[in-house]
PDB file as gemmi writes it, atoms N, CA and C in Angstrom:
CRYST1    1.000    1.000    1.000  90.00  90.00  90.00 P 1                      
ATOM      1  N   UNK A   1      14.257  19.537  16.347  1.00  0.00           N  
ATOM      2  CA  UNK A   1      15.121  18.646  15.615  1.00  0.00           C  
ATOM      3  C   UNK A   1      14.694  17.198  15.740  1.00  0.00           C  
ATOM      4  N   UNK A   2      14.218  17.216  16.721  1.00  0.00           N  
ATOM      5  CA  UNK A   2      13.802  15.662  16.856  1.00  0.00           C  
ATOM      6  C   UNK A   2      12.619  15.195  16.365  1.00  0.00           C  
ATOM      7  N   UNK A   3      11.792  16.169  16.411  1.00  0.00           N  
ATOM      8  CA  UNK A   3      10.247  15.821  15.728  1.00  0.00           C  
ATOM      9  C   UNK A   3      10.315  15.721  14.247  1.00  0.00           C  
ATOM     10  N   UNK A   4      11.818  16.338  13.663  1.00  0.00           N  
ATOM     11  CA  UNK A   4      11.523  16.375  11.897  1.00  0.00           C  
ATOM     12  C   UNK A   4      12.648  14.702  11.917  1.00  0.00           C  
ATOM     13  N   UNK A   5      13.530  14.906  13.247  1.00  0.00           N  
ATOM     14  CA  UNK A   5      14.129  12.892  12.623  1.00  0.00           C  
ATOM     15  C   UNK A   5      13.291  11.927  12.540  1.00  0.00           C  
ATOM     16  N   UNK A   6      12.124  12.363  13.265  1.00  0.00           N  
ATOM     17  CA  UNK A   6      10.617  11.273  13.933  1.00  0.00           C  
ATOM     18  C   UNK A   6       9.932  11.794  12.551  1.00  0.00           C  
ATOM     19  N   UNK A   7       9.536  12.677  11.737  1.00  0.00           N  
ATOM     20  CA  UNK A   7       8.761  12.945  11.162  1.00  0.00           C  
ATOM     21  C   UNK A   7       9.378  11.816   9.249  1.00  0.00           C  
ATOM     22  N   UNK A   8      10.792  12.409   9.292  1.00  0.00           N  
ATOM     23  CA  UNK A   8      11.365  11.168   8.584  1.00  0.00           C  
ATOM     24  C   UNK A   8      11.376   9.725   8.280  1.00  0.00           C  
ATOM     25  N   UNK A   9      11.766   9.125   9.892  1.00  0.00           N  
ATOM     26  CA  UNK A   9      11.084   8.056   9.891  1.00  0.00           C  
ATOM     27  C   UNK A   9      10.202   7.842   9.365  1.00  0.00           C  
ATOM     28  N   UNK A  10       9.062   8.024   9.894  1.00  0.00           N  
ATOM     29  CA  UNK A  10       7.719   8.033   9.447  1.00  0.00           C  
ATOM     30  C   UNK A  10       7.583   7.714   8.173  1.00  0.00           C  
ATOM     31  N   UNK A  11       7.763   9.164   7.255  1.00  0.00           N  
ATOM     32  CA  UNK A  11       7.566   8.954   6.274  1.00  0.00           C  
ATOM     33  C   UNK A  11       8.681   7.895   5.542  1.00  0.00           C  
ATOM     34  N   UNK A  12       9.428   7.619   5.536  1.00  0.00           N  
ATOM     35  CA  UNK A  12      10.123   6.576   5.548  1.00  0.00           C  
ATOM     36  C   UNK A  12       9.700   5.357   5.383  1.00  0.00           C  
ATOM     37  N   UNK A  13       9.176   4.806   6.425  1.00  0.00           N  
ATOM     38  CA  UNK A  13       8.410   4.280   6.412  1.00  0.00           C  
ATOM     39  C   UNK A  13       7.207   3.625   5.960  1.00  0.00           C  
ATOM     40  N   UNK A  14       6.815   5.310   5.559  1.00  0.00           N  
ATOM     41  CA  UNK A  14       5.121   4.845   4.498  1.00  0.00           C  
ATOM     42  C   UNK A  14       5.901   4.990   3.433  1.00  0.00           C  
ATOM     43  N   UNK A  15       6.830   5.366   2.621  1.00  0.00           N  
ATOM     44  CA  UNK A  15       7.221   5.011   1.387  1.00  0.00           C  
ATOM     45  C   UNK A  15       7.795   3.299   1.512  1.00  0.00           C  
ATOM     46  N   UNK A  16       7.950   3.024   2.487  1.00  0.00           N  
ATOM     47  CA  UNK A  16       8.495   1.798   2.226  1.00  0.00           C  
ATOM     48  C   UNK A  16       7.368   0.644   2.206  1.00  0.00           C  
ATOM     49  N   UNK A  17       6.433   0.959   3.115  1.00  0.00           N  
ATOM     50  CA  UNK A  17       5.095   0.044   2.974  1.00  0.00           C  
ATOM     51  C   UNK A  17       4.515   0.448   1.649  1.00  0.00           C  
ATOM     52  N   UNK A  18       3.963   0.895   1.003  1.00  0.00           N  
ATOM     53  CA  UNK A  18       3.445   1.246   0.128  1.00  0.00           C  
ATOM     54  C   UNK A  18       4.136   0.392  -1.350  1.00  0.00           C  
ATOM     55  N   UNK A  19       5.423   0.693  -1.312  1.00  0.00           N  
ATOM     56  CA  UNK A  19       6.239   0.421  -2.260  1.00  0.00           C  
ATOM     57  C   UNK A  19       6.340  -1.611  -2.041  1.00  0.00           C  
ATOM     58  N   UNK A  20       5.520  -1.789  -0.608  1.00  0.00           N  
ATOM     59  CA  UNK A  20       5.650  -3.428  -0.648  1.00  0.00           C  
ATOM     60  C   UNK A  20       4.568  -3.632  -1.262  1.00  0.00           C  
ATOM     61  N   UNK A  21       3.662  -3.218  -0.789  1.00  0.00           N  
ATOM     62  CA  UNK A  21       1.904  -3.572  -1.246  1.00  0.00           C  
ATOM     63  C   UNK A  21       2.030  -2.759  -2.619  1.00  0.00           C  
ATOM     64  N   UNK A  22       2.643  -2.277  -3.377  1.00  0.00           N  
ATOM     65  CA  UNK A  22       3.183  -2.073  -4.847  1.00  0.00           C  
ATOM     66  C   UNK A  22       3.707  -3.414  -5.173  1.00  0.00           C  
ATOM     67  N   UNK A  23       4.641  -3.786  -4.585  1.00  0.00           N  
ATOM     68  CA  UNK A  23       5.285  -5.390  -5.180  1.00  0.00           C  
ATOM     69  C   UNK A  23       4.101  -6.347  -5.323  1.00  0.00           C  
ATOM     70  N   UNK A  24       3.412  -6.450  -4.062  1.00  0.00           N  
ATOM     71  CA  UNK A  24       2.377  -7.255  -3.786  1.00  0.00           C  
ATOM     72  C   UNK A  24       1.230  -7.411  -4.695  1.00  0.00           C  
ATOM     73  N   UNK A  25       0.866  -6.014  -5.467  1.00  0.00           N  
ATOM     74  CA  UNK A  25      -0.267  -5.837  -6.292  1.00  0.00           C  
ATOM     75  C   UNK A  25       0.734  -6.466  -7.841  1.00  0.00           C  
ATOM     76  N   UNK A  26       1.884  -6.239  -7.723  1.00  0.00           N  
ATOM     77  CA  UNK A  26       2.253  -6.703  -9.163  1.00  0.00           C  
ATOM     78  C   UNK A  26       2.380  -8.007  -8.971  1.00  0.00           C  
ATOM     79  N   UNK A  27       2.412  -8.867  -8.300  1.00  0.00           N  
ATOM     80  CA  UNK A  27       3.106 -10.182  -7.844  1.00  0.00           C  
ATOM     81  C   UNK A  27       1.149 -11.151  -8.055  1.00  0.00           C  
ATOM     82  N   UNK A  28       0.676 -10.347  -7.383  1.00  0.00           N  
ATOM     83  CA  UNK A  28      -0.913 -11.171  -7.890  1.00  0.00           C  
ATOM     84  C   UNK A  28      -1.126 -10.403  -9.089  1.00  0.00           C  
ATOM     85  N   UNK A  29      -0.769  -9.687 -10.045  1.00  0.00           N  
ATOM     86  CA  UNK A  29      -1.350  -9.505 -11.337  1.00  0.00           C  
ATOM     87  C   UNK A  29      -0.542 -10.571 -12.086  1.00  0.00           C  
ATOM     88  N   UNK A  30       1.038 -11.261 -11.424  1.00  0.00           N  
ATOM     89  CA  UNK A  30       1.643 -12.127 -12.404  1.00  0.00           C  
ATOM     90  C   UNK A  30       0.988 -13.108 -12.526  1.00  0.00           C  
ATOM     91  N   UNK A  31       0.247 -13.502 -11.159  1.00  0.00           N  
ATOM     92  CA  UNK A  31      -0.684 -14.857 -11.463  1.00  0.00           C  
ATOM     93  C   UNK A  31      -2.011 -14.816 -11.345  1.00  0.00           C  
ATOM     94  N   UNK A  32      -2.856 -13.799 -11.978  1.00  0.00           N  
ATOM     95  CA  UNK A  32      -3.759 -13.657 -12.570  1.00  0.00           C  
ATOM     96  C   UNK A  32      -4.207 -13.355 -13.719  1.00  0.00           C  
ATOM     97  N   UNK A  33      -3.255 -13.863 -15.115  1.00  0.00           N  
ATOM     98  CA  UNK A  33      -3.518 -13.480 -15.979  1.00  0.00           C  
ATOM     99  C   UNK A  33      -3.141 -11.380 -16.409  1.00  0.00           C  
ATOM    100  N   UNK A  34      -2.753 -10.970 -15.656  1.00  0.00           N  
ATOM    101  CA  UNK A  34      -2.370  -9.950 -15.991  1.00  0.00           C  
ATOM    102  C   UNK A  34      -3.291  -8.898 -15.917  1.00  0.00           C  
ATOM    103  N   UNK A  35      -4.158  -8.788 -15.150  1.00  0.00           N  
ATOM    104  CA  UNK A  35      -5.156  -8.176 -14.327  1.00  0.00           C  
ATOM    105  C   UNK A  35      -4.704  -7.845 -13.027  1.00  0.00           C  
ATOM    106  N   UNK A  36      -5.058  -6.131 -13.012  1.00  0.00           N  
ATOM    107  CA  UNK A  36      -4.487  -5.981 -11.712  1.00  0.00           C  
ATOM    108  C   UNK A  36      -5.792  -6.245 -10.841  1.00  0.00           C  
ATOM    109  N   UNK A  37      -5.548  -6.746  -9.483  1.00  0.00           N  
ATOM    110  CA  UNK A  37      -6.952  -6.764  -8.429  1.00  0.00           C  
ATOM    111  C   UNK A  37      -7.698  -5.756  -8.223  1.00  0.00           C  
ATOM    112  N   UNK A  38      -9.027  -6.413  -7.713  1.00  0.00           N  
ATOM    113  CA  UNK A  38     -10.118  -5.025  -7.687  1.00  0.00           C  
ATOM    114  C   UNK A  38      -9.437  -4.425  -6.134  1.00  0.00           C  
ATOM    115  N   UNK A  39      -9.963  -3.083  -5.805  1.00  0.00           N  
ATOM    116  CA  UNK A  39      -9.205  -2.530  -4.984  1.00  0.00           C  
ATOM    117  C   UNK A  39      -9.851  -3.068  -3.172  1.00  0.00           C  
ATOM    118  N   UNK A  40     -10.726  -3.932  -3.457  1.00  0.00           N  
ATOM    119  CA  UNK A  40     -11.058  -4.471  -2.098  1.00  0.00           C  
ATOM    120  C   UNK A  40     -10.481  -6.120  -1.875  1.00  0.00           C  
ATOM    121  N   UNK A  41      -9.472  -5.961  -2.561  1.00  0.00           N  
ATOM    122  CA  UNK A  41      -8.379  -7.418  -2.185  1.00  0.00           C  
ATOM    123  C   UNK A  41      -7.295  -6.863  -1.690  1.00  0.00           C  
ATOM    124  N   UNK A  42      -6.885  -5.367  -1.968  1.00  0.00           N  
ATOM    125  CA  UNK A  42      -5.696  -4.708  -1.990  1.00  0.00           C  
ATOM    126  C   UNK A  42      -5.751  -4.612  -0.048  1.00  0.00           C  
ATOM    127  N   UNK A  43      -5.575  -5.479   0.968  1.00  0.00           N  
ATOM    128  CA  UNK A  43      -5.419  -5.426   2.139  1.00  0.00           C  
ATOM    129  C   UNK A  43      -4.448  -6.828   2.348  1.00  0.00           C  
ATOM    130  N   UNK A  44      -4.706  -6.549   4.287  1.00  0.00           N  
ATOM    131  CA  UNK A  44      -3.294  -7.876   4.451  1.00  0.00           C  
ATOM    132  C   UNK A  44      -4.052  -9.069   4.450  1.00  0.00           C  
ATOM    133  N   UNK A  45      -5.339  -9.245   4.316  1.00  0.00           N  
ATOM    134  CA  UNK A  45      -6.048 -10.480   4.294  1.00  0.00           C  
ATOM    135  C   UNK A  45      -6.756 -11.231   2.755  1.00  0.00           C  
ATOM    136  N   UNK A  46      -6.546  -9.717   2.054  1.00  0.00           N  
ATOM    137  CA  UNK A  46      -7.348 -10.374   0.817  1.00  0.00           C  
ATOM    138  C   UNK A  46      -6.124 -10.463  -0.322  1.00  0.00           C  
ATOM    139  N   UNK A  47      -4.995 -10.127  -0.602  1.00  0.00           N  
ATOM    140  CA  UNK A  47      -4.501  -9.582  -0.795  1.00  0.00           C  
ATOM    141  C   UNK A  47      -3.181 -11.281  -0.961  1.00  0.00           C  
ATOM    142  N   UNK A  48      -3.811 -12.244  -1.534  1.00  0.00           N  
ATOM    143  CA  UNK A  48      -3.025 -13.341  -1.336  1.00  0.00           C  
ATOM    144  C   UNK A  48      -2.841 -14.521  -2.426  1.00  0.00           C  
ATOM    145  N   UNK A  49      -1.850 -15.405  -2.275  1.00  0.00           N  
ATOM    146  CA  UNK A  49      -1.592 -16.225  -3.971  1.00  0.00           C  
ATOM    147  C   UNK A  49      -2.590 -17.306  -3.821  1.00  0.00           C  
ATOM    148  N   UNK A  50      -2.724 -17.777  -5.072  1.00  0.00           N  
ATOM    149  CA  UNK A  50      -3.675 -18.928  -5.449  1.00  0.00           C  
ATOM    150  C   UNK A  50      -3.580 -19.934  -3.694  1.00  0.00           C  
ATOM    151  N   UNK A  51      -2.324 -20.630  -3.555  1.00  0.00           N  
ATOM    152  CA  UNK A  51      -2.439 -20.947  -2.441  1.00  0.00           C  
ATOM    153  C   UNK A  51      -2.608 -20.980  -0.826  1.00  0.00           C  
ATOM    154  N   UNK A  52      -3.208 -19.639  -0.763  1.00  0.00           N  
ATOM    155  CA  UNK A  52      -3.118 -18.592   0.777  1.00  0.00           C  
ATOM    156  C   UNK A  52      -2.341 -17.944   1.121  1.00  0.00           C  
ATOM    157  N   UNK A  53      -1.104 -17.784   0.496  1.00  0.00           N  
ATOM    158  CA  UNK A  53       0.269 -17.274   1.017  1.00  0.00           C  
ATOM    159  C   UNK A  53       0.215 -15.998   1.165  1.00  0.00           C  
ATOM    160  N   UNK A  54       0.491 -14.683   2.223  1.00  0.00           N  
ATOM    161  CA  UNK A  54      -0.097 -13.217   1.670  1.00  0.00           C  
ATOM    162  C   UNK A  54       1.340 -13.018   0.222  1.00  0.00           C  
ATOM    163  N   UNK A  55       0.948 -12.185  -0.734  1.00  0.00           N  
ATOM    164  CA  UNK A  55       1.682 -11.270  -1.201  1.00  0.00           C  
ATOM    165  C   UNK A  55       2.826 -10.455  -0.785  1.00  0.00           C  
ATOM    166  N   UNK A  56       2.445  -9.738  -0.050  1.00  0.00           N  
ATOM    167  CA  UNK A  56       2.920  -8.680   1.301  1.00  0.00           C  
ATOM    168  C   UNK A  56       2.937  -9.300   2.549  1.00  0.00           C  
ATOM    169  N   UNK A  57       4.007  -9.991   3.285  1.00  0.00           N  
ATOM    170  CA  UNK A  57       4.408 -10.577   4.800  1.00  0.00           C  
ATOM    171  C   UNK A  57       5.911 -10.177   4.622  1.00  0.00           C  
ATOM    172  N   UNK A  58       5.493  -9.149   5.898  1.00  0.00           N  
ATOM    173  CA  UNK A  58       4.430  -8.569   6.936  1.00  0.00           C  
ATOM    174  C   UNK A  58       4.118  -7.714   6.080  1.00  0.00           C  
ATOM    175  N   UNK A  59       2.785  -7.586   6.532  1.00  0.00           N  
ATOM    176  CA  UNK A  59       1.969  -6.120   5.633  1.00  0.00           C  
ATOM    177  C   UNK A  59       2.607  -4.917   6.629  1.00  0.00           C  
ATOM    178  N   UNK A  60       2.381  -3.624   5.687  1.00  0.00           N  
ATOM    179  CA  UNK A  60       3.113  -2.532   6.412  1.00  0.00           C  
ATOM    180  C   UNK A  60       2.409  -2.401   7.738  1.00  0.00           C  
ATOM    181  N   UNK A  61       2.713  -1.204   8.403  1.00  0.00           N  
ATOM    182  CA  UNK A  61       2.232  -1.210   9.468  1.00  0.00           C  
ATOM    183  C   UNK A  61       1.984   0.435   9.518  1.00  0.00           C  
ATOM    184  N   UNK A  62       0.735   0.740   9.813  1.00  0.00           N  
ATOM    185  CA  UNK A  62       0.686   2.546   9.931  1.00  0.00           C  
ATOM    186  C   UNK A  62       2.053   3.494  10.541  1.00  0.00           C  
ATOM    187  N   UNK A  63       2.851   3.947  10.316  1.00  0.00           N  
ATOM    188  CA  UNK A  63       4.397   4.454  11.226  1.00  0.00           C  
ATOM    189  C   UNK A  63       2.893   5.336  12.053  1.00  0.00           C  
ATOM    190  N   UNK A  64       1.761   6.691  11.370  1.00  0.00           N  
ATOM    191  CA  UNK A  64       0.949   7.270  12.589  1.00  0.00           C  
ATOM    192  C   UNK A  64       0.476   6.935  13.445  1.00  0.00           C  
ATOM    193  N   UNK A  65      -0.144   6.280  12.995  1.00  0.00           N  
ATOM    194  CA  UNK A  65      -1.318   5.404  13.861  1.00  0.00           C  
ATOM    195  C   UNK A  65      -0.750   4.121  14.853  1.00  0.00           C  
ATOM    196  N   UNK A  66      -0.486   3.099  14.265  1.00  0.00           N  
ATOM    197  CA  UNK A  66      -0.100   1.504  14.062  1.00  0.00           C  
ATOM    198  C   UNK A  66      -1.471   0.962  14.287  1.00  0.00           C  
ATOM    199  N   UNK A  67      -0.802  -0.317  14.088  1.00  0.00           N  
ATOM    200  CA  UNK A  67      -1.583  -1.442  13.469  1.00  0.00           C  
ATOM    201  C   UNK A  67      -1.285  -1.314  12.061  1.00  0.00           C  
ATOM    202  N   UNK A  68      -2.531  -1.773  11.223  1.00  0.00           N  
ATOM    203  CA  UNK A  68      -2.011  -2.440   9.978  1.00  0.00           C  
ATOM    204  C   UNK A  68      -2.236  -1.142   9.199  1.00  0.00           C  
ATOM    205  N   UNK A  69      -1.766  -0.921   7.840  1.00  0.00           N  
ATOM    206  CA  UNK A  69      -1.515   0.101   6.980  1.00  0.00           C  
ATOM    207  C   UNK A  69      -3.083   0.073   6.259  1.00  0.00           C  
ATOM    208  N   UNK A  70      -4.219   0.637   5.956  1.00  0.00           N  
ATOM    209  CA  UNK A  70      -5.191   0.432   5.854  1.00  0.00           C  
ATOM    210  C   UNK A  70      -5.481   1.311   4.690  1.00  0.00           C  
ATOM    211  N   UNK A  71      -6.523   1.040   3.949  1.00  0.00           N  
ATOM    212  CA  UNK A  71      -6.833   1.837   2.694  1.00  0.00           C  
ATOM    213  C   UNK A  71      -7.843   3.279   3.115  1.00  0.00           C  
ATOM    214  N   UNK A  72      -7.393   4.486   2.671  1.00  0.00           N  
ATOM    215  CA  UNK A  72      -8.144   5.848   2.850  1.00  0.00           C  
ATOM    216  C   UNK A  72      -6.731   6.667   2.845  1.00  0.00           C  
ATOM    217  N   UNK A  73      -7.228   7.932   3.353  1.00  0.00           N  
ATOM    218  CA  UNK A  73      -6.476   9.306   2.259  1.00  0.00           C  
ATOM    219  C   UNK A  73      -5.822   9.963   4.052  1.00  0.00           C  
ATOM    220  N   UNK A  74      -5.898   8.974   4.829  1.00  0.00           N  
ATOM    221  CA  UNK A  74      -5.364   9.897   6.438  1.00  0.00           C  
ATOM    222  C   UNK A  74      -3.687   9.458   5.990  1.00  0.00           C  
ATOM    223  N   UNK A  75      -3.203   9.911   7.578  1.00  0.00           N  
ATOM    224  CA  UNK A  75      -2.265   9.608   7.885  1.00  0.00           C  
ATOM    225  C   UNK A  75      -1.708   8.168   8.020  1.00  0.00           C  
ATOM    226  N   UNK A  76      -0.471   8.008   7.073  1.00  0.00           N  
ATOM    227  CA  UNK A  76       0.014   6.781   7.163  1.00  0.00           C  
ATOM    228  C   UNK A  76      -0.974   5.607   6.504  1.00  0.00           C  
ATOM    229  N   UNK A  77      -1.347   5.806   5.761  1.00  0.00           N  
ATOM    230  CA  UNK A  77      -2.609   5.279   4.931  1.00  0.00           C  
ATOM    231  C   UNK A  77      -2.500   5.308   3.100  1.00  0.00           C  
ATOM    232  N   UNK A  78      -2.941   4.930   2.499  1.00  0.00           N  
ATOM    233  CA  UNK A  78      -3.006   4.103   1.458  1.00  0.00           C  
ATOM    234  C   UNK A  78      -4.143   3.904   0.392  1.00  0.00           C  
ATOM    235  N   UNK A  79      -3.791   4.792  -1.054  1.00  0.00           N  
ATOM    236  CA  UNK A  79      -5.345   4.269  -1.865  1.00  0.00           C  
ATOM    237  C   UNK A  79      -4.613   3.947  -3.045  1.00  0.00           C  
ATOM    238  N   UNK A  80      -5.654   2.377  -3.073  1.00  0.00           N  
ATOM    239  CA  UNK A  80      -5.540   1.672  -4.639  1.00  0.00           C  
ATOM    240  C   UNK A  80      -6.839   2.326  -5.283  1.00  0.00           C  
ATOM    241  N   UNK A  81      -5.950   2.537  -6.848  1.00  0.00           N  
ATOM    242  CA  UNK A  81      -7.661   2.485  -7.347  1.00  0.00           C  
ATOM    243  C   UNK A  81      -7.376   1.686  -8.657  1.00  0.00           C  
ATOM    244  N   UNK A  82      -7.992   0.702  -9.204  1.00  0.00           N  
ATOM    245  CA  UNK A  82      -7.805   0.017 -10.065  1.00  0.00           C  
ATOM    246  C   UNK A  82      -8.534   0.670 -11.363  1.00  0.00           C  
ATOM    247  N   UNK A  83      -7.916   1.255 -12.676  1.00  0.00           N  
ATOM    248  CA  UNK A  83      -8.281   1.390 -13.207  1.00  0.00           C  
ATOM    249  C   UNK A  83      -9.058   0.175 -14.435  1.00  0.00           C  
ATOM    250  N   UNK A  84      -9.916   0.996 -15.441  1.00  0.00           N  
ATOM    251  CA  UNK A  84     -10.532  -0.058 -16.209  1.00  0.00           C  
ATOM    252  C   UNK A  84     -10.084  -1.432 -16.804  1.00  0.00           C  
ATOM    253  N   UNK A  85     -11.495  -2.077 -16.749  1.00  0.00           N  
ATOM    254  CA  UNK A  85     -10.913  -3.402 -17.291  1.00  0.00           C  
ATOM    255  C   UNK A  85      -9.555  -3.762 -16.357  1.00  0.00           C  
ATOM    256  N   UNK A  86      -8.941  -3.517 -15.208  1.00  0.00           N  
ATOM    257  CA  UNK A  86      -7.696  -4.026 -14.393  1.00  0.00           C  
ATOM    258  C   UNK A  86      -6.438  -4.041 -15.174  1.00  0.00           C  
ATOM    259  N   UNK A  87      -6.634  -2.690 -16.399  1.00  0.00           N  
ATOM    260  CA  UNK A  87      -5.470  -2.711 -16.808  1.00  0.00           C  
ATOM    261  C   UNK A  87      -4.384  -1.923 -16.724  1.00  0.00           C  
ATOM    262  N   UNK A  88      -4.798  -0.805 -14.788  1.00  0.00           N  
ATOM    263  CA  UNK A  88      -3.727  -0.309 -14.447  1.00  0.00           C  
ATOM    264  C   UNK A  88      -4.289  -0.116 -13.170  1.00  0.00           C  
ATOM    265  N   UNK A  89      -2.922   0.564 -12.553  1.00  0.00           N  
ATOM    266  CA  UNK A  89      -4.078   1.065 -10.883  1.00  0.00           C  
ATOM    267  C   UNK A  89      -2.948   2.279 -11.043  1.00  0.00           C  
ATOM    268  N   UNK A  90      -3.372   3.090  -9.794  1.00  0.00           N  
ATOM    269  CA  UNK A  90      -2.946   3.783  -9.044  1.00  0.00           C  
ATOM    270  C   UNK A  90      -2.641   3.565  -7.796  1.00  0.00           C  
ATOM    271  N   UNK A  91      -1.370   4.058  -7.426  1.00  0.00           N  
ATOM    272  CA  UNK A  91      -1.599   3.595  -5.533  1.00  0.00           C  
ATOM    273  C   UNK A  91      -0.441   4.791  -5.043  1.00  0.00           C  
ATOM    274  N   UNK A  92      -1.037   5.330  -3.948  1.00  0.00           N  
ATOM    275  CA  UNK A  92      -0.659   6.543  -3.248  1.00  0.00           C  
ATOM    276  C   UNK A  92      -1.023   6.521  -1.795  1.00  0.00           C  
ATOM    277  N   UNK A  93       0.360   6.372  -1.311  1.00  0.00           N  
ATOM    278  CA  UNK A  93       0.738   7.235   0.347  1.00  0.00           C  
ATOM    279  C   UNK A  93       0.339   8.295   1.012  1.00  0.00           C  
ATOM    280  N   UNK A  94      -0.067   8.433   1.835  1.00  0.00           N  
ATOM    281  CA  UNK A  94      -0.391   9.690   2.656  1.00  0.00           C  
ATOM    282  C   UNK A  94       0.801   9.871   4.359  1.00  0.00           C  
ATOM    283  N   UNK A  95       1.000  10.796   4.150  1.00  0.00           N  
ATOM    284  CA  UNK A  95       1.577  11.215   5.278  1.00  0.00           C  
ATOM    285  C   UNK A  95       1.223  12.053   6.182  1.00  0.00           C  
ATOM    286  N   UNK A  96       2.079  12.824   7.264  1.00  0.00           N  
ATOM    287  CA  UNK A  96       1.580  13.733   8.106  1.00  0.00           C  
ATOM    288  C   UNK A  96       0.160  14.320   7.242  1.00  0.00           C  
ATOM    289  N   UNK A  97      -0.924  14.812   8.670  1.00  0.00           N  
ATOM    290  CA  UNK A  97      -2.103  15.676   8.252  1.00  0.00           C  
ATOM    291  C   UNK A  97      -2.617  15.472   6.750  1.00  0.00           C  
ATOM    292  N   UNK A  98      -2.324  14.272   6.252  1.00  0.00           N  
ATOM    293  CA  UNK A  98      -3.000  13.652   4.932  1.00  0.00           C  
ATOM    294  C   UNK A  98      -2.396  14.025   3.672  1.00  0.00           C  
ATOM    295  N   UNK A  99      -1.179  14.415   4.167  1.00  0.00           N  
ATOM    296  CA  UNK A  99      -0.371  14.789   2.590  1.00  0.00           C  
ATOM    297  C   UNK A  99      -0.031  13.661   1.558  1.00  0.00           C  
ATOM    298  N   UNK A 100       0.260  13.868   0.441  1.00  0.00           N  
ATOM    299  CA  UNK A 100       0.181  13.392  -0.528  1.00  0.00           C  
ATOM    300  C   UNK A 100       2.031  13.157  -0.488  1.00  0.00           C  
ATOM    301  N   UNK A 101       2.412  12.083  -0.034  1.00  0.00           N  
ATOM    302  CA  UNK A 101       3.739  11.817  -0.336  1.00  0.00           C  
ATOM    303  C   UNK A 101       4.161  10.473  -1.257  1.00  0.00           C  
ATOM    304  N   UNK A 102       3.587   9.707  -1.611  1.00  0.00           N  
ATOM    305  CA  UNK A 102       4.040   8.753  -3.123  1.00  0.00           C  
ATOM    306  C   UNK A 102       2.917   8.744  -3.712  1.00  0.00           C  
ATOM    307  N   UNK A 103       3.511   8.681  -4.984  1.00  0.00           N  
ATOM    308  CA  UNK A 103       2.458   8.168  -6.219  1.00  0.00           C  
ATOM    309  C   UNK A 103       3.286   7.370  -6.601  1.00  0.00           C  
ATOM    310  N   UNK A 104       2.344   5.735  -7.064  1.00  0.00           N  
ATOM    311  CA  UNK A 104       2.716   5.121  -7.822  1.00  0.00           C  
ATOM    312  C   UNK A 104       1.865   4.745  -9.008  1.00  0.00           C  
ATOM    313  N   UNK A 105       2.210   3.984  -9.978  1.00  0.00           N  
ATOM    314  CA  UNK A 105       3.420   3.393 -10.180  1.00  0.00           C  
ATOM    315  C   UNK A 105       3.649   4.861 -11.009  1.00  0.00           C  
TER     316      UNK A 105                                                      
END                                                                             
């Protein structure tokens, strides 16, 4: 019982990071002309407004792992993929043992 309230969390969690660095990717497409970013800005360092400010503060944080929420297909982890010309992306959560728990948008 306790490992599926811990396992909740968790995922909890990565839906909720994900769904920031979702805000974050729409929030720099408002001030870029309407281009979404290439997918190697999509972190907590690149990932910021014309004036340095991040997008996403605090960036998520891995609930598996910890530290910072990082791009690849593991646990508690995260892939942008920017489609053509930056005129859409994809971005998807991973949970326990690399499951597939959000798709966005």
């Amino acid at each position: 019982m306790i490992e599926d309230q811990i396992r909740l969390v968790d995922e909890r969690a990565l839906r909720d990071g994900v769904t920031s660095i979702q805000g974050g990717v729409e929030a720099w497409t408002a001030d870029h002309g309407g281009k979404y970013p290439a997918a190697s800005r999509v972190d907590r360092i690149h990932l910021v407004s014309p004036e340095g400010l991040g997008y996403v503060d605090p960036w998520p944080q891995n609930p598996y792992a910890g530290g910072a929420m990082t791009q690849g297909a593991g646990e508690g982890q995260f892939l942008y993929v920017r489609g053509p010309e930056g005129s859409s992306y994809s971005l998807t959560g991973y949970g326990t043992g690399g499951s597939l728990l959000i798709a966005l948008p």
